[in-house]
Residue frames relative to the residue before (quaternion, step in Angstrom):
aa qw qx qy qz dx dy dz
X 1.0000 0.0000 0.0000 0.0000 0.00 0.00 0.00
X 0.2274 -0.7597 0.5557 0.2498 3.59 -1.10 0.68
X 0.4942 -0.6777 0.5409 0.0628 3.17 -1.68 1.68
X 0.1766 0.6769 -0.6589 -0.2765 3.60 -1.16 -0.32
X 0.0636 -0.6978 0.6712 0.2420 2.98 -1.98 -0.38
X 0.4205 0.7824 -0.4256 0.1729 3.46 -0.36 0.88
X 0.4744 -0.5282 0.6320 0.3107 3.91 -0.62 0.24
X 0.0013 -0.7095 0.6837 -0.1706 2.49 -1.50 1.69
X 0.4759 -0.7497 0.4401 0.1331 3.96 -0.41 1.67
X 0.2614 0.8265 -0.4944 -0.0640 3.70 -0.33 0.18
X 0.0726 -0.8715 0.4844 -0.0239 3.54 -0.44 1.39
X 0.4290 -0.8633 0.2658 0.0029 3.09 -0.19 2.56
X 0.6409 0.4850 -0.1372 0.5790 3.43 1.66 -0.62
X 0.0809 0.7416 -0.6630 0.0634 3.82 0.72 0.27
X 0.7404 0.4463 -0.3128 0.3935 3.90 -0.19 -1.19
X 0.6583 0.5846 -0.2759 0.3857 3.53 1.13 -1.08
X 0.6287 0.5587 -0.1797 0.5102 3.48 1.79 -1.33
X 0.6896 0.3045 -0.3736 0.5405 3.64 0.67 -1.13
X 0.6230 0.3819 -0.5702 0.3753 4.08 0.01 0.59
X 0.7720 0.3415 -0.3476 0.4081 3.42 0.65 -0.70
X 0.4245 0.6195 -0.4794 0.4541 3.71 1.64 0.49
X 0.4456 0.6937 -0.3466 0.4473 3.59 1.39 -0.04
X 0.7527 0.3075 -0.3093 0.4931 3.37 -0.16 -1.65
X 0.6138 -0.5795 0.4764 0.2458 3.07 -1.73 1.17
X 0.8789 0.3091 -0.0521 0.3596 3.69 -0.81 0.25
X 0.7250 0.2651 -0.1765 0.6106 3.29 1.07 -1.05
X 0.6652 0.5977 -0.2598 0.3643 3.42 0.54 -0.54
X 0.5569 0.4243 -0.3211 0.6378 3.72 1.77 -0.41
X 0.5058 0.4545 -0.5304 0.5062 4.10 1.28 -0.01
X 0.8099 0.4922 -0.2022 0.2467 3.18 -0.19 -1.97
X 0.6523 0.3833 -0.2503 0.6041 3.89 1.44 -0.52
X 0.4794 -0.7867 0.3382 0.1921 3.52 1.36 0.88
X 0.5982 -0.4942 0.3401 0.5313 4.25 0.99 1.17
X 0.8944 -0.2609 0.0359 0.3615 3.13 -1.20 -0.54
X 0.1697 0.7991 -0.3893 0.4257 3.66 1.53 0.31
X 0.1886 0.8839 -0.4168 -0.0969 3.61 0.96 -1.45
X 0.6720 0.5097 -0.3307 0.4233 3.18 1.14 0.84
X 0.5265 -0.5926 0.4161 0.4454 4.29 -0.51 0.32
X 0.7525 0.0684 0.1905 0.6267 3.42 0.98 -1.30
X 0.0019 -0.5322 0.8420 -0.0883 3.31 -0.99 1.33
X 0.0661 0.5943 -0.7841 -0.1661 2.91 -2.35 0.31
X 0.2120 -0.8058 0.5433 0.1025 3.33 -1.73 0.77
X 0.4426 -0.7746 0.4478 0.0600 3.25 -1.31 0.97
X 0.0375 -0.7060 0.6208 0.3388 3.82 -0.29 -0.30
X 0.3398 -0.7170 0.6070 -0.0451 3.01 -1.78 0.84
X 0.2081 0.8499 -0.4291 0.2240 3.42 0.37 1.24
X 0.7226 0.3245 -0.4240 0.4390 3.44 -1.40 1.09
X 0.8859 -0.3302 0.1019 0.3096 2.99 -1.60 -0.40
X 0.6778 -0.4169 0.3780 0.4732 3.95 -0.91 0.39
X 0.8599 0.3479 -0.1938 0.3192 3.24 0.39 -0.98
X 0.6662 -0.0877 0.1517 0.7249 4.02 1.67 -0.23
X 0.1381 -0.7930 0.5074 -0.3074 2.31 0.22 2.50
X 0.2066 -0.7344 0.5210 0.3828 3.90 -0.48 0.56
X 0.4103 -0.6466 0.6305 0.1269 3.65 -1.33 1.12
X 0.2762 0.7194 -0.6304 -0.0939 4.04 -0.53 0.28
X 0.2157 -0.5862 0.6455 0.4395 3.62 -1.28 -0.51
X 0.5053 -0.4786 0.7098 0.1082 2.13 -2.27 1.50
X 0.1965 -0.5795 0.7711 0.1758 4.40 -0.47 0.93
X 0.7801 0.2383 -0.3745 0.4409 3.99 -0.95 -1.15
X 0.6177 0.3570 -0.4999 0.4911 3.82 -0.58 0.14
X 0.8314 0.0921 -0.3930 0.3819 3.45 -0.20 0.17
X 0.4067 0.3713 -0.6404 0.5353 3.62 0.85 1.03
X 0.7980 0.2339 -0.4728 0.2914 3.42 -0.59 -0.31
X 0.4997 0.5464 -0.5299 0.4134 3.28 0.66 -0.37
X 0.5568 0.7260 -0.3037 0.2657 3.17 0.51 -1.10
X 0.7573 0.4261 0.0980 0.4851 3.00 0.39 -2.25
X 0.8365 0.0837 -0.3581 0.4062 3.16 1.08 -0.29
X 0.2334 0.6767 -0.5515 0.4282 3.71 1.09 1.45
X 0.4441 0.6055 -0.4439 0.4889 3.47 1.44 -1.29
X 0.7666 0.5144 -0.2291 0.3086 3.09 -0.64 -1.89
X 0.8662 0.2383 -0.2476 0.3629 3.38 0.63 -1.05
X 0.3768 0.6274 -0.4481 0.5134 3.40 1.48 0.33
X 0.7528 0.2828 -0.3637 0.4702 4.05 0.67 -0.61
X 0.5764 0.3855 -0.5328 0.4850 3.58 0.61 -0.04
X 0.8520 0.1793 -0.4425 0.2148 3.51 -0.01 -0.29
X 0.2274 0.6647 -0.5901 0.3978 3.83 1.30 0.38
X 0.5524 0.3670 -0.5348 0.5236 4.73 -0.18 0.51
X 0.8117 0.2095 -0.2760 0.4702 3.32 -0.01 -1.01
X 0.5600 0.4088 -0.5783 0.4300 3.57 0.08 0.62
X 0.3212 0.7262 -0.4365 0.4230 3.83 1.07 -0.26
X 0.8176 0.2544 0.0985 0.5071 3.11 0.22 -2.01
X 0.6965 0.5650 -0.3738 0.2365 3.08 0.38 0.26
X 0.0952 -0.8299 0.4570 0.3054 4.15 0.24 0.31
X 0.4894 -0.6443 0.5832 0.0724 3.38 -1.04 0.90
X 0.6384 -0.5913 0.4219 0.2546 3.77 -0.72 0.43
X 0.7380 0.4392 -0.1334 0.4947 2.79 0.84 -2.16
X 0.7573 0.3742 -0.3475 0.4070 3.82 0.47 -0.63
X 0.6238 0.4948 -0.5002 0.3405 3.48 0.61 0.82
X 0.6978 -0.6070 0.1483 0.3503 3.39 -1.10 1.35
């Protein structure tokens, strides 16, 4: 029989994220850098293919979290400075 074990991310608000992936500046914090989402939560996924146990994992998605935050304000300067292709006329 075939087993897994792995962690698996699920981010309920997609529609909510690609608007606040809009607003300039805040919106590379608040969808948390490359994370690209307000709220992700993760699960492990373990045993067999066929009746797998499902838990949540609560600390993986705070730190993950917290640290998307973080990287979303260090990299909000260099998006400041930075020119983009698409945003020329």
């Amino acid at each position: 029989t075939y087993r897994m074990d792995t962690v698996v991310g699920v981010a309920p608000f997609r529609k909510v994220d690609r608007v606040l992936e809009k607003i300039p500046l805040v919106g590379k914090i608040l969808t948390g850098g490359d994370e690209g989402s307000l709220i992700i939560n993760y699960y492990s996924v373990k045993g067999p293919f066929s009746g797998p146990a499902v838990q949540s994992v609560p600390l993986t998605s705070i730190s993950k979290k917290l640290l998307g935050t973080f990287q979303g304000v260090l990299q909000t300067p260099r998006e400041l400075f930075t020119h983009k292709e698409s945003d020329s006329p």
